[in-house]
Every structure is written in structure tokens, then in C-alpha cells.
C-alpha positions in Angstrom: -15.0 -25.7 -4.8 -12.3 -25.2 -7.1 -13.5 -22.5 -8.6 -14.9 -19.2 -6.1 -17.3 -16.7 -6.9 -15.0 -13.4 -5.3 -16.1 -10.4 -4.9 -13.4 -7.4 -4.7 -14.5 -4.5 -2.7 -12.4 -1.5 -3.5 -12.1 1.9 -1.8 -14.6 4.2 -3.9 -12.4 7.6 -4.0 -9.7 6.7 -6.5 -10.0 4.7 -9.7 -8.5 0.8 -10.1 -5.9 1.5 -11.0 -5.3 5.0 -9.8 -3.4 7.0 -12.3 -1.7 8.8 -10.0 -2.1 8.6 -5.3 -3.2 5.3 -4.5 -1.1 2.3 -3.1 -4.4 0.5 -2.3 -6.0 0.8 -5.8 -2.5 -0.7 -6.8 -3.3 -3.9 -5.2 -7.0 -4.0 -5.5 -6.0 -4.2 -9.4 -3.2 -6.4 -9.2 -5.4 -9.1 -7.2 -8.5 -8.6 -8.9 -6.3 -9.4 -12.4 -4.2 -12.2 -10.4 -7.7 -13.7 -9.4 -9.1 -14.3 -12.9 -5.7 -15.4 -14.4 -6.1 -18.1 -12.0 -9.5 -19.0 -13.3 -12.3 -17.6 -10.6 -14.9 -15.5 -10.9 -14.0 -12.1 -9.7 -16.5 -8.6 -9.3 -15.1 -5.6 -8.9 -17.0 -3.5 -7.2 -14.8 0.0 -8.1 -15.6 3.2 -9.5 -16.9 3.0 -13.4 -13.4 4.3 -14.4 -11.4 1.6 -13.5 -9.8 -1.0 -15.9 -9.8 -4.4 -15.0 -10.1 -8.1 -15.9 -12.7 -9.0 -13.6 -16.5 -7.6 -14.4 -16.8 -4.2 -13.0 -19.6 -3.1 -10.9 -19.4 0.5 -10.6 -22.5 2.8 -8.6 -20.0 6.0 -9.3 -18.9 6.4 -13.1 -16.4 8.2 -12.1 -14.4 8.1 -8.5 -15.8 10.9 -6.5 -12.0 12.4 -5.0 -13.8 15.1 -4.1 -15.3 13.5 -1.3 -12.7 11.4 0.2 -14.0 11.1 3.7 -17.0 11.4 3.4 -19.1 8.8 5.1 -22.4 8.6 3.4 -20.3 7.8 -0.2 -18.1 5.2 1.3 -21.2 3.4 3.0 -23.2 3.6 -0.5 -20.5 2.0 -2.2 -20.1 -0.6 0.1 -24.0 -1.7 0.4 -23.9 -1.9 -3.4 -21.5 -4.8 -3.0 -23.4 -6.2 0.1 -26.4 -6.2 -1.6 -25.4 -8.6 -4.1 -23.5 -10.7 -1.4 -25.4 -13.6 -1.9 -23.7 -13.9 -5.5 -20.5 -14.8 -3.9 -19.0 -17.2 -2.1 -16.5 -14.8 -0.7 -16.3 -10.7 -0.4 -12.8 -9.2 -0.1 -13.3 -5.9 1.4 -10.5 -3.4 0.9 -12.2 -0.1 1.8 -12.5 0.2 5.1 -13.5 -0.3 8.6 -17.5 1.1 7.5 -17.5 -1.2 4.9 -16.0 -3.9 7.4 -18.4 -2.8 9.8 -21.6 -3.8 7.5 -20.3 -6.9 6.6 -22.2 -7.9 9.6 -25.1 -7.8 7.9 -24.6 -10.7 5.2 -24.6 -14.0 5.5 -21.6 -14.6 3.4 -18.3 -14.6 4.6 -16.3 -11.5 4.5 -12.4 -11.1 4.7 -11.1 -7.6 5.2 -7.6 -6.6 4.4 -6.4 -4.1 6.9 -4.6 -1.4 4.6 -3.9 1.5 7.5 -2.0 1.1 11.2 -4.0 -0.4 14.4 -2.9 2.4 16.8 -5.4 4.6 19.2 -8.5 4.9 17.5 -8.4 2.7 14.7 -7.4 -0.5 16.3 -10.3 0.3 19.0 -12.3 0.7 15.9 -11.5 -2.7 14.6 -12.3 -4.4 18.1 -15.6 -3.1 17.6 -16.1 -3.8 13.9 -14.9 -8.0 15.3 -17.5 -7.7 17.8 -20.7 -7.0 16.0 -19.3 -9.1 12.6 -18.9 -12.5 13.9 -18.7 -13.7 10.2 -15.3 -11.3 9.9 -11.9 -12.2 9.2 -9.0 -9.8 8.8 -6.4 -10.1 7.0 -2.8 -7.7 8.0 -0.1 -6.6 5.4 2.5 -7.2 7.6 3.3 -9.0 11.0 4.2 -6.2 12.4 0.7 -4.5 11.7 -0.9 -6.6 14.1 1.3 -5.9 17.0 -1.2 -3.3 18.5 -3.9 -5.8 18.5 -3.1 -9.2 18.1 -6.3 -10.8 19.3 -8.4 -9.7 16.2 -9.9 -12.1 14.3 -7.0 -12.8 11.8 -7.1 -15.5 9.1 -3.9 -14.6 7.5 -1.2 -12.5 6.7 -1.1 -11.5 2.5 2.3 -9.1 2.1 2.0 -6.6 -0.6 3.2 -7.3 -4.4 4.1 -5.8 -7.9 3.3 -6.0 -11.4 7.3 -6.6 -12.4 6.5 -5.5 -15.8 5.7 -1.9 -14.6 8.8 -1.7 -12.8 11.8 -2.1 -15.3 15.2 -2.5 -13.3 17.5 0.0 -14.7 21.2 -0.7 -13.4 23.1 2.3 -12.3 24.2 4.6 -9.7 22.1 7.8 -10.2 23.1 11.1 -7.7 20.2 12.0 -6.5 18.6 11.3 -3.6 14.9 10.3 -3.9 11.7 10.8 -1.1 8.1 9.3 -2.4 5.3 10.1 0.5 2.6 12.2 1.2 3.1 15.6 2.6 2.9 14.4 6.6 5.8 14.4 9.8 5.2 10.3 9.8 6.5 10.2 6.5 9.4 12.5 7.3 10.1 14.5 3.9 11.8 17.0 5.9 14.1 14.2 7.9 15.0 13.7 4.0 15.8 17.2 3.5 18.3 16.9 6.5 20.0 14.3 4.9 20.3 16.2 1.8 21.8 19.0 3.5 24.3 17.0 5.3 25.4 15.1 2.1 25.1 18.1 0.2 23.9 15.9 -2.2 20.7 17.0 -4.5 16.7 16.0 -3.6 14.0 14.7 -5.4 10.2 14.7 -3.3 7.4 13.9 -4.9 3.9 12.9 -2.9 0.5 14.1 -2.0 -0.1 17.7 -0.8 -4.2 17.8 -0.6 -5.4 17.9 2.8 -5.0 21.3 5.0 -2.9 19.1 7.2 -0.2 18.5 4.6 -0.5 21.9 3.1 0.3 23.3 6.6 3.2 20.9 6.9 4.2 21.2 3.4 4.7 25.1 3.9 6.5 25.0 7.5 9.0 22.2 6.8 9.2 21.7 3.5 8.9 24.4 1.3 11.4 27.0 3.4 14.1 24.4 2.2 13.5 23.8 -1.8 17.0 25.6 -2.4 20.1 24.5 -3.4 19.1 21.1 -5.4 16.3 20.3 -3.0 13.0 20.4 -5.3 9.5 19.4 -4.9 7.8 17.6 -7.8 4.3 17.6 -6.7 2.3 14.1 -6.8 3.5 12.7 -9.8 2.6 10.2 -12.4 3.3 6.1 -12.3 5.6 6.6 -15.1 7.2 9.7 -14.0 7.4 7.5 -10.5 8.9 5.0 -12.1 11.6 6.9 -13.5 12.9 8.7 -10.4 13.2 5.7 -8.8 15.2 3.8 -11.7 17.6 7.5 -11.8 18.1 8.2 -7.7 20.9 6.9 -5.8 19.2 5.7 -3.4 15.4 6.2 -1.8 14.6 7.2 1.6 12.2 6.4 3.8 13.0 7.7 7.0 9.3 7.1 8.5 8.7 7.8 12.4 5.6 5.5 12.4 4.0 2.2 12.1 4.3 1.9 8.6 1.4 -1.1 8.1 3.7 -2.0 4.9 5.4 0.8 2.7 4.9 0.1 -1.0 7.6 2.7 -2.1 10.2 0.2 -0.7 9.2 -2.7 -3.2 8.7 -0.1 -5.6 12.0 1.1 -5.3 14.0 -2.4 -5.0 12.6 -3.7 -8.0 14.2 -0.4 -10.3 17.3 -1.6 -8.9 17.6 1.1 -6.9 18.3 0.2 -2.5 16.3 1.8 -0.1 17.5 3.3 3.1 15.0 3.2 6.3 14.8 3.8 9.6 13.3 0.3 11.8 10.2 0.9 11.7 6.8 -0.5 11.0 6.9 -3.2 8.7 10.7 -1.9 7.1 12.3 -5.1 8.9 9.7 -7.6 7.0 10.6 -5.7 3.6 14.0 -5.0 3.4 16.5 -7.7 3.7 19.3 -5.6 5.3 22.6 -5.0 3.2 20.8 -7.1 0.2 18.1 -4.9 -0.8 18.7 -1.7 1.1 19.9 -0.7 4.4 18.3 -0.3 7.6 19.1 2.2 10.3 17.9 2.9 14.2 17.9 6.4 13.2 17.6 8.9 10.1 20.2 10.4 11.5 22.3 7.3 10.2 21.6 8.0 6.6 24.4 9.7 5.4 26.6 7.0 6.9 24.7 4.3 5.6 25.0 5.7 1.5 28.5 3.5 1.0 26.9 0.4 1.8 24.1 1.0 0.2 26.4 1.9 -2.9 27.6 -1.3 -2.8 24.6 -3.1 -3.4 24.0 -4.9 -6.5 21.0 -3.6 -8.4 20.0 -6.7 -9.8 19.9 -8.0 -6.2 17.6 -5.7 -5.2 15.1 -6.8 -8.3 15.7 -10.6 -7.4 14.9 -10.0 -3.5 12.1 -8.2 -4.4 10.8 -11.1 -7.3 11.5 -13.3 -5.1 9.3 -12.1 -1.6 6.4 -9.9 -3.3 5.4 -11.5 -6.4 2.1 -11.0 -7.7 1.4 -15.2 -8.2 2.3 -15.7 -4.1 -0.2 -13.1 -3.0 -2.8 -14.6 -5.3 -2.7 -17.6 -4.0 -2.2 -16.7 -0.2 -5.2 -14.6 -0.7 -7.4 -17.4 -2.1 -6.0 -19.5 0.8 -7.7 -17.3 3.1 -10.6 -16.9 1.5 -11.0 -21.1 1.2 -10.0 -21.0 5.0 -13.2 -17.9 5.8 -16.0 -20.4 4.0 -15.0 -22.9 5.9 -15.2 -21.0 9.4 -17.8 -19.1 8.5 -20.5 -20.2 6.1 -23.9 -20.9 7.7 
């Protein structure tokens, strides 16, 4: 079986590709694409306003954002890709534990990639979703993803990657520093902002601001501080992403949480531009320390750590990052796993 009949499950409430908040969508494109260069036979079951080289099966024209959350739209878009299960020899599920949990219900084998942390309530969650969807592998983003629960059903381990092309390397030392994330403590935008204020050097943040959550954040420690260089950009566009990252200094990503991967790191290393992040999460599995970026035990460490990453070489940062997150290796890790869940788990 050379060649598999896939079927890409995306999460409903943002477009593949998003044109603006989505790290997910990113992929789900990327893979989709990957997957039919390499000759399969690949749905993607996305909202109708997504572009993509597999065949599209869309039940919303357009990605209903407006309802991020809610229940009753994920689990429609979900059964409109289960329903057609027996079309496929494999279903890649990348929308979540409701769509992982129906995957009980078909007879075809289902991998899910695990996209969010495994703490508290979601890892419980999963344990669950394993036990009533015996037919259900998982794959993690990072090793370090499956720490909380290591005895989930996992088939493999598929790293994140980028489309180079998107992502041109621009060699040179910019002097600003840069913060991409959503509008949450985890994230730390305001652990940035101390940095900034210690360096007294200017900062760029740019990220999502749409739940009452980060609006509440957003205006206690965030806002109060958008003086003296420090300035908020809003959620901004891929290309306007792309060029603060090829113009800052450095990024930060001082992140007080179990980061399941961090896509603004790859993002970042491949503009040429080093990251600098606190050990956490998955940062150890991204950055190779003092190639790529610099890692430090605490933010607090930043504005000591800017010299070396100064004296990184850009291009070293593109090559580490061609080299560990290339589109063509997750491709075919991904279709490794999906060989490896028919043979455990078709009837």
C-alpha cells in the first residue's frame, strides 16, 4: 500500500491556511500540501475558505471564528469527516479531543496529533478519549509534551516544520526586541516588557487579544507600560510577522508553561534572527543552545544573555532550523505513523 487514501481533519474555526492567529492551520496546510507532493490521496476536511492541494471538503464556507468553543460546531465538523471514514485508509485528526473522542465510532484507524499541553484537565481528558477509542493513536509535538502522561497510546512523535520559502533569512542585527504570543501570563508579554525596561532597549508585541481573559490581562499588564518604545501591534499579518522577525534583535519567549512546541521559535530562527527562552516546555527540543538562540533558567537572565545571542551567526540559525524542521521530514514521519496505525489497528 504505497499509496494511502489520508484524510486531514482540521480545526473548523480558522481557515487553512489562516491569514492571520493560527499555528495549527499552519501545519494542517503544510502536511496536507507535503502529503500530495509525495503522491497520496489526501481530503481536507477544512472550512470552504481554505486553499490547498488536497480536495477540500468543507460543511462551513467560511470558518465560523465566531464560535470558537463552541461544541455543537466542532462536533459537526468532525462527523462530516467520520462519516466518510470508510473512504480512507487513514484519518489525521488535528482538531481536538471531541473529534478524537468520536473516532471511536469508525472502523478506520484514526491518528490524532496532540496540538495543546497534557496538564490537569486535558491530559485526564485524553485518558478518557484512549479508553473508549481503542482504534486511537496519538501522536505529540514534542517529547516533552508527553511527560504528563506518558502511558497514552502514542505511535509517534512528528515535530513541527516550515514552509522555508515563507520565511526569507534576512542577515542583520536589528534593535528591537521582538514578543509574538497571545495576550496570556503563560506567554509572559509583560516578562518581555521587563526586559525592555531593563535594557532600555525598544519593544515590538504583536499576538492575539480576543478572549475576555486576554483583554483583562492585556489591560492590567500590558497596556499600563506601552511608553517609552514599548508598543503593541495588535495580531498581525504573516507578512507583517515575517518582517518583525527578519528586523528585531532578537525574539523572546520567556514562557512560564509547558509550551507543547512553540512555533514562533522556528519562525524566528529561520529569518535569521536567535531566539532567547526560558527552559521550558519543549524550548530544549527547539533551540540548540548558543547555535540557534540562547536558553536561560530564568527571564530574568535575558538581558544578560543578548551578547551571546549577538554573536550568533544568522545563517546558523536558518541552517539549524532547515536542518531539524523541514517540511519533507515531517511528511514522511507523519506517513510513518500512519503505515504503523493500519497495521495495529485495522479490523
Amino acid at each position: 500500500m504505497d499509496r494511502l487514501r489520508i484524510a486531514v481533519l482540521a480545526p473548523v474555526w480558522f481557515a487553512v491556511p489562516p491569514t492571520g492567529y493560527g499555528g495549527i492551520e499552519w501545519i494542517v496546510s503544510l502536511l496536507a500540501d507535503g502529503l500530495v507532493d509525495a503522491g497520496h490521496d489526501v481530503t481536507l476536511f477544512a472550512s470552504g475558505d481554505s486553499q490547498t492541494k488536497a480536495k477540500l471538503s468543507a460543511l462551513f464556507d467560511v470558518a465560523p471564528s465566531h464560535l470558537i468553543g463552541q461544541a455543537e460546531t466542532e462536533i459537526r465538523h468532525a462527523l462530516a469527516c467520520y462519516e466518510r471514514a470508510d473512504d480512507f485508509d487513514v484519518v489525521n485528526d488535528h482538531s481536538g479531543p471531541p473529534a478524537a473522542a468520536l473516532s471511536g465510532a469508525v472502523a478506520t484507524p484514526v491518528v490524532h496529533t496532540v496540538h495543546g499541553p497534557l496538564n490537569g484537565v486535558p491530559g485526564e481528558l485524553y485518558e478518557s478519549v484512549a479508553r473508549v477509542a481503542p482504534r486511537l493513536g496519538l501522536i505529540s509535538v514534542s517529547l516533552n509534551q508527553r511527560k504528563p502522561k506518558p502511558d497514552l497510546p502514542w505511535i509517534a512523535n512528528c515535530p513541527n516544520a516550515l514552509e522555508f520559502s515563507l520565511y526569507p533569512c534576512k542577515p542583520h542585527r536589528g534593535d528591537y526586541l521582538l514578543f509574538l504570543g497571545r495576550m496570556s501570563p503563560d506567554k509572559g508579554a509583560h516578562r518581555a516588557i521587563a526586559v525592555a525596561m531593563e535594557t532600555g532597549l525598544p519593544l515590538k508585541l504583536a499576538g492575539k487579544r480576543n478572549e475576555p481573559s486576554e483583554h483583562d490581562y492585556f489591560a492590567e499588564y500590558v497596556e499600563p507600560h506601552l511608553v517609552d518604545g514599548i508598543e503593541y501591534l495588535g495580531e498581525v499579518t504573516h507578512g507583517q510577522k515575517v518582517e518583525l522577525l527578519q528586523n528585531a534583535r532578537v525574539t523572546l519567549f520567556p514562557i512560564e508553561w509547558e509550551e507543547p512546541f512553540g512555533l514562533v521559535m522556528i519562525e524566528s530562527m529561520a529569518c535569521g534572527t536567535p531566539v532567547i527562552a526560558t527552559r521550558r516546555g519543549a524550548v530544549p527540543e527547539v533551540i540548540e543552545d548558543g547555535r540557534s538562540g540562547i536558553v536561560v533558567d530564568d527571564y530574568r537572565a535575558m538581558p544578560h544573555a543578548l551578547d551571546e545571542a549577538d554573536a550568533i551567526d544568522p545563517w546558523e540559525c536558518r541552517r539549524f532550523v532547515e536542518e531539524r524542521f523541514a517540511p519533507e521530514r515531517m511528511v514522511v514521519e507523519y506517513v510513518e505513523a500512519y503505515r504503523d496505525a493500519i497495521s495495529r489497528f485495522s479490523q
